[in-house]
N, C-alpha and C positions, 0 to 999 in steps of 0.2 A: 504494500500500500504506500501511500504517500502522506501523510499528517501534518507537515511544514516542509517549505521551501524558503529560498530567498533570492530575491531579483538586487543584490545587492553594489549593482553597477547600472548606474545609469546614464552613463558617457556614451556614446555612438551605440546607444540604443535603437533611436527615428532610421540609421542608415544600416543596420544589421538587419532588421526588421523591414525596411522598405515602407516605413509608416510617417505621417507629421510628427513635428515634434511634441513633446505632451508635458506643457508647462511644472501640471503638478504633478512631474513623475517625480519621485525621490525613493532615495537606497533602503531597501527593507531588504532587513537579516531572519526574519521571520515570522513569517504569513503563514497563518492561521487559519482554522475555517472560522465562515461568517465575517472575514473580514474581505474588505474590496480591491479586488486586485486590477490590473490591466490587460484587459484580453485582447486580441489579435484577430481580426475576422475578414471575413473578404468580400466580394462583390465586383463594383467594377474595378476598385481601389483597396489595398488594403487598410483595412483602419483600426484604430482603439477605441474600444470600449470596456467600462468600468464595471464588474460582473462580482459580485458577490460567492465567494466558495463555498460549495453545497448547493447542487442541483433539488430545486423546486420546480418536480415536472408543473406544468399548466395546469393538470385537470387533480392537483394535491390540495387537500382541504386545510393546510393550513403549514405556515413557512418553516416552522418547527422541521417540517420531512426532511429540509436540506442538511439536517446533522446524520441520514443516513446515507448520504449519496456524497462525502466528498471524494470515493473516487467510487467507478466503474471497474470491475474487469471486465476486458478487451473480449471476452471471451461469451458476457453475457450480452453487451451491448450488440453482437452480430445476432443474438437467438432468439434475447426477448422484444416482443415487440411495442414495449414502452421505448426501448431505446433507437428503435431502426430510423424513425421519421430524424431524429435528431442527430442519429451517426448519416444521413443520408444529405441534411441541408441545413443542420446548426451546429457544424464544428467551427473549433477556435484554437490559434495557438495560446499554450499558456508558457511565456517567455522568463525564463529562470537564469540564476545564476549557480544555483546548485537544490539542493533538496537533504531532506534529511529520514535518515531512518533510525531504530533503537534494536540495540543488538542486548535478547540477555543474558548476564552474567551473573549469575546464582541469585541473589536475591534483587537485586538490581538490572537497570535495562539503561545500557550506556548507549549515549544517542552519537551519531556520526552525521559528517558532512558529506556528500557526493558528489561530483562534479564529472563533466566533461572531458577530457584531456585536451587543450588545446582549444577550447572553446571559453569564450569570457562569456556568451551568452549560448543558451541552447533553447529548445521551444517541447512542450508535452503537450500529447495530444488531450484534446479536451473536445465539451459538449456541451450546449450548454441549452437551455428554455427560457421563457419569460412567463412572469406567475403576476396575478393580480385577486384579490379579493373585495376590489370595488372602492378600498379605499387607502391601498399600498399599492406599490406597483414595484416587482424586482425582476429584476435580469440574474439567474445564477448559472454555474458552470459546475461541472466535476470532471476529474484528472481521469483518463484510459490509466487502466493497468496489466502487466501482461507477464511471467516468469520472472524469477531474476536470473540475470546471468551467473556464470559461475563468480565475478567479484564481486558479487551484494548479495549471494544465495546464503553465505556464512552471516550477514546480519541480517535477512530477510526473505521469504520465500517470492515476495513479491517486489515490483519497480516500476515505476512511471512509465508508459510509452512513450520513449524521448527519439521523435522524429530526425530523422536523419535530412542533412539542411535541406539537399534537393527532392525534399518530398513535402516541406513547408506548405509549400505555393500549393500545391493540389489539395492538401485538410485543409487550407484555410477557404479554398474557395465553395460554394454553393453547390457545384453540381455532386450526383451520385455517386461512387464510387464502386466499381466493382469488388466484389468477395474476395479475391485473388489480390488486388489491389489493397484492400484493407488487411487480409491477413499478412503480406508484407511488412506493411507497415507496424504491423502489432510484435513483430519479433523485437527480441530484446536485444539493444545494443551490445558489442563487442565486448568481454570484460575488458579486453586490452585499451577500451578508449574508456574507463572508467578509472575515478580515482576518488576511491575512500576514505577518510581518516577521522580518529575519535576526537568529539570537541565536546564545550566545557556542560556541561548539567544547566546551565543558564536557558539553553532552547526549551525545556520545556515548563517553564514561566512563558504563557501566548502572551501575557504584558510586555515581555522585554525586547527589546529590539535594540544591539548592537552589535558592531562591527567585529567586536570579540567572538562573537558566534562563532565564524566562521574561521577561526584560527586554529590551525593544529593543536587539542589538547598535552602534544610532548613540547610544544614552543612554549605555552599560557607557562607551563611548569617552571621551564628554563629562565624566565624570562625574572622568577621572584626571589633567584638566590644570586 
């Protein structure tokens, strides 16, 4: 699964992405469900919009439901058919700087950083709906999920769908996509383009949000003697 992420670089965001620039975009070290992120969608132009994590299908009686959907697997999103209308013509990318998972350790579950290799930005696939009850009105999204490869299967059975760049362009747009086409897409990155490492117990406080996050927990260490 996916729980927290962070979009913690927001310099040549607009030109990585192929989007305008987005005033109040700013560095978050850890996004949260129910908090509102920046999603990535397309049409004739790609553009940004501000989506709340935790899919609120349309026809859900009430906004609560989005704490069971912040992610998808990849796996039910092609079967059942709550999800097909929305894997079919409301996908979005969800543009990260890395993501976090909790590996346990006997009584404890030590949380790590994930990243790219070579990538300052990378994009998960996502889904998203628009919900109303007549007197609210939300746009929410949730994360595809699919295997983990073999360097995140030691902290987790499962991993974000993290599109590979030249398959962007195709989720983010409107049209269908074939079975064949999306199962591609659903396999799980390389381990070798993956890069783990344990950071500080601070991510799992959803109040706190700094740049320490994301720092190697054997650096945080070194750094107080």
């Amino acid at each position: 699964m996916c729980g927290r992420f962070s979009l913690g670089l927001v310099y040549g965001f607009s030109t990585r992405f192929g989007v305008p620039e987005v005033p109040e975009l700013k560095p978050r070290y850890n996004i949260a469900p129910f908090q509102q992120v920046p999603m990535i969608v397309g049409g004739e132009a790609k553009s940004v919009k501000w989506m709340r994590w935790g899919l609120v299908p349309h026809w859900a009686k009430g906004e609560e439901f989005g704490l069971k959907l912040i992610n998808v697997r990849s796996e039910s999103a092609m079967d059942k058919p709550m999800f097909k209308t929305l894997l079919n013509h409301q996908r979005c990318l969800v543009p990260a700087t890395g993501f976090y998972e909790w590996q346990r350790q006997g009584n404890r579950k030590r949380p790590y950083h994930i990243r790219v290799k070579g990538q300052e930005h990378f994009a998960m696939a996502g889904i998203y709906d628009a919900w109303s009850n007549g007197e609210k009105d939300l746009v929410t999204f949730s994360i595809l999920t699919t295997a983990a490869n073999e360097a995140i299967s030691p902290i987790h059975d499962r991993m974000p769908v993290i599109l590979r760049r030249e398959r962007e362009g195709e989720w983010a747009s409107r049209e269908a996509l074939s079975a064949d086409t999306l199962s591609e897409a659903f396999q799980p990155l390389p381990a070798s383009m993956i890069d783990a490492y344990p950071v500080s117990d601070m991510v799992n406080d959803s109040r706190a949000d700094h740049p320490d996050m994301v720092v190697p927990q054997r650096t945080q260490q070194a750094t107080l003697f």
